[in-house]
C-alpha positions as CSV (number, residue, x, y, z in Angstrom):
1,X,1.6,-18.2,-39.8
2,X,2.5,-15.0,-38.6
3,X,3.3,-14.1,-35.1
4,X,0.7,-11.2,-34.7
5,X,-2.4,-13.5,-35.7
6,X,-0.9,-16.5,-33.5
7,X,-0.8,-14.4,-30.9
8,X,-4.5,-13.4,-31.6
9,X,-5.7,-16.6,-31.8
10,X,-3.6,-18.3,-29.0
11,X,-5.5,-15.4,-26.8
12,X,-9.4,-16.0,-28.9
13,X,-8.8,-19.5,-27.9
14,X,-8.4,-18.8,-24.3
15,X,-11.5,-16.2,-24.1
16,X,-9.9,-13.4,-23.8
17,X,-12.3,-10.4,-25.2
18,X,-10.0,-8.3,-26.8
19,X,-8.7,-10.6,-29.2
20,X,-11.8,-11.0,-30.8
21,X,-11.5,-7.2,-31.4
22,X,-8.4,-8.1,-33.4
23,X,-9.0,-10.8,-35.2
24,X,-11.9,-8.7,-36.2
25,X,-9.5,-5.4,-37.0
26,X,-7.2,-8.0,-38.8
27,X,-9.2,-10.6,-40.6
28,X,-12.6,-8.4,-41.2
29,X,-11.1,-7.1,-44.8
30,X,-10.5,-10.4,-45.7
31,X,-14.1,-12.3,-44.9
32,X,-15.6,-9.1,-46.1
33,X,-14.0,-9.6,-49.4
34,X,-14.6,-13.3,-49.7
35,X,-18.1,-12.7,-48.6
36,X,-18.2,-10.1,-51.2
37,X,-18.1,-12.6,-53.8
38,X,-20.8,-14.5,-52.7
39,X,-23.5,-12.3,-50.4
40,X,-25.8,-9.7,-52.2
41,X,-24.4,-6.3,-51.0
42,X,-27.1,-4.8,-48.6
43,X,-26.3,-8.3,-46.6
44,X,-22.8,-8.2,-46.5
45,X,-22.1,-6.6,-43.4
46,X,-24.6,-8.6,-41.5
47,X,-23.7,-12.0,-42.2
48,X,-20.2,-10.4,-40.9
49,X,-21.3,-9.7,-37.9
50,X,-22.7,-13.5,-38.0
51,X,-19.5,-15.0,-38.7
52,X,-17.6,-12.5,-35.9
53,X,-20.5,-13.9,-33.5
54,X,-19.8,-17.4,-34.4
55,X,-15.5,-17.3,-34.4
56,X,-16.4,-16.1,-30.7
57,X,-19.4,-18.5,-29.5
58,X,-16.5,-21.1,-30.8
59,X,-13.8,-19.9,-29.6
60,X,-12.6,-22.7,-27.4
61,X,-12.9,-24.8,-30.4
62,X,-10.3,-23.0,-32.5
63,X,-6.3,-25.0,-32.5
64,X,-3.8,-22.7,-31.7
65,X,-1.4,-24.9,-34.2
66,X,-4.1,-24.1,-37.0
67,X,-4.2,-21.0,-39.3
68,X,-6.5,-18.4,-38.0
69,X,-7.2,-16.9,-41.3
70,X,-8.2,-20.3,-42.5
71,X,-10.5,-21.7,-39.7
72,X,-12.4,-17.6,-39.6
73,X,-13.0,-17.8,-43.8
74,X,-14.2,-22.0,-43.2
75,X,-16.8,-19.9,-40.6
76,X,-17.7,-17.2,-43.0
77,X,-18.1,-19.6,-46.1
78,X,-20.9,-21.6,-43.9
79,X,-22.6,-18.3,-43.4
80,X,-22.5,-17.4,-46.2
81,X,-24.3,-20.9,-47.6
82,X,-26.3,-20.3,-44.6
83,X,-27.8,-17.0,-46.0
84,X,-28.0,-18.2,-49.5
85,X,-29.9,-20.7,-48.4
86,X,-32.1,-18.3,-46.3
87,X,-33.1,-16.3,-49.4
88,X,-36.4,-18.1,-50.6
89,X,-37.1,-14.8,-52.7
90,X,-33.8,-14.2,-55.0
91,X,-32.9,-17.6,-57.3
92,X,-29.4,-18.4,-57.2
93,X,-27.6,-19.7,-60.0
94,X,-26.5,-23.0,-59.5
95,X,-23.0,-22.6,-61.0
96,X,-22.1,-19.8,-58.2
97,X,-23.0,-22.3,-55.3
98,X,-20.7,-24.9,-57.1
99,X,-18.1,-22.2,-56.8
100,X,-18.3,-21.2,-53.0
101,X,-18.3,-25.2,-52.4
102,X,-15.8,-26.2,-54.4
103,X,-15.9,-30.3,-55.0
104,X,-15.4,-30.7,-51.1
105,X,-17.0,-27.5,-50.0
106,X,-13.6,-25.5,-48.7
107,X,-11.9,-24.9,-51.9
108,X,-12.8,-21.1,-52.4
109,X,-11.2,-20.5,-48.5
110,X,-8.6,-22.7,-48.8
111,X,-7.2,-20.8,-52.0
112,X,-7.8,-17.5,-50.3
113,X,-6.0,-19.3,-46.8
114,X,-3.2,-20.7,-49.5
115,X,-2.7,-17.1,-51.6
116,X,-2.5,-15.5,-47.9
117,X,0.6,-17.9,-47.4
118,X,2.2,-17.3,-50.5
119,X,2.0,-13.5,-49.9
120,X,3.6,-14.1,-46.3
121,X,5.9,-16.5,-47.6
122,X,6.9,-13.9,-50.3
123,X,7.5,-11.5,-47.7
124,X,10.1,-13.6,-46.6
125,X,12.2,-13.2,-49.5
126,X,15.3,-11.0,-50.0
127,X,14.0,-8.0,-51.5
128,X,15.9,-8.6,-55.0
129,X,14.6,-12.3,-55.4
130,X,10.6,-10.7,-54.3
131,X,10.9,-7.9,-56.6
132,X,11.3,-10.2,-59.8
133,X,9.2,-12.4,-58.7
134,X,6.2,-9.7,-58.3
135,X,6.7,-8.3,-61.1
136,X,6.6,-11.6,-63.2
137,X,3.6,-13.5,-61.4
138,X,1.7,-10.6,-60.1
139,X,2.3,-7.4,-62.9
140,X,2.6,-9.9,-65.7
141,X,6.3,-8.6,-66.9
142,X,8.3,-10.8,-68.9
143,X,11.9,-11.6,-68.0
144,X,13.0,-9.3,-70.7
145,X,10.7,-6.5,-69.4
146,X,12.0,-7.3,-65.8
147,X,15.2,-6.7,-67.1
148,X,15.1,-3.4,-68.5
149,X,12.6,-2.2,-65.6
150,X,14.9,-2.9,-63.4
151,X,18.7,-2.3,-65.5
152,X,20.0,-5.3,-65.1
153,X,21.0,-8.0,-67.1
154,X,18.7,-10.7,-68.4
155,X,20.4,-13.8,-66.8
156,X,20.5,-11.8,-63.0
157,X,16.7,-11.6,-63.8
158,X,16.4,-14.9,-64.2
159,X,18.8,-16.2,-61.3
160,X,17.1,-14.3,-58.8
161,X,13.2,-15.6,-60.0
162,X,14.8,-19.4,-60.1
163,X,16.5,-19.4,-56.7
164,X,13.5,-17.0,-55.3
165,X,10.8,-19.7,-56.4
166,X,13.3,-22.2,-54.7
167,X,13.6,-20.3,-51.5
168,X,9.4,-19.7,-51.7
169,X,8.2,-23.4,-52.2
170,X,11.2,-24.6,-49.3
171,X,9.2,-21.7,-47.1
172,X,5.9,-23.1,-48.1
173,X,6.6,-26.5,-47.7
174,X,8.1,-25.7,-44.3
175,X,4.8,-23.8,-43.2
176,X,2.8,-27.3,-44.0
177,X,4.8,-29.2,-42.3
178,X,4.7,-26.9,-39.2
């Protein structure tokens, strides 16, 4: 987790006013993409404010050891079954409430929790070994386009993606087990 948000919700926990200001500044991007997904637009921004409402009528339940960015989207995925529920004049498919549920009901937040790890984990890497690797699992490069991208031999390409996946699943795995 990083420091910044353990900070913030070491503080949320506590009460203290402001920090609910940046969790807010900090997280609202992300719930109000993942709400996005799932809330008609004109309703967006309210059931926001219902989940802000909610991570601070709660706050004493939130555990400092936990993610913050996890326990604020399993909030906002609740209101947001909340308002689709609410909405007796607009059907909703069945197949996109199986999707914001997920078989246990937090899969959508917990990949979203998950990719937000990966991305801090990745910023953990040396610069050489994150550059392959963005450019194989996030631009969709090859090893061979790596290579000539970047001038440099084929096997350095795939050295530094091998022992920059290694370095990123021992960083993962060590942010579980924290």
């Amino acid at each position: 987790m990083e420091p910044a948000l353990a900070d913030v919700g070491e503080r949320l926990n506590r009460g203290e006013p402001r920090a609910l200001e940046e969790a807010y500044r900090s997280l609202g991007p992300l719930v109000m993409s993942y709400l996005s997904r799932y809330v008609p637009q004109p309703d967006i921004e309210d059931v926001m404010q219902r989940v802000f409402y909610e991570v601070w009528r709660v706050h004493e339940r939130f555990d400092p050891e936990q993610s913050l960015r996890g326990w604020v989207l399993g909030i906002a995925r609740k209101r947001a079954i909340d308002h689709l529920r609410k909405r007796r004049d607009v059907v909703v498919p069945l197949d996109s409430m199986r999707e914001i549920t997920g078989d246990d009901g937090r899969e959508v937040a917990e990949r979203l929790v998950w990719a937000d790890e990966v991305r801090g984990a990745l910023d953990l890497l040396p610069e050489l070994q994150r550059q392959v690797i963005e450019l194989a699992y996030f631009d969709g490069y090859t090893q061979t386009e790596i290579a000539v991208a970047l001038d440099i031999p084929l096997g350095t390409v795939k050295t530094r993606t091998s022992r920059g996946l290694q370095r990123l699943a021992g960083l993962l795995e060590n942010r579980r087990n924290a």
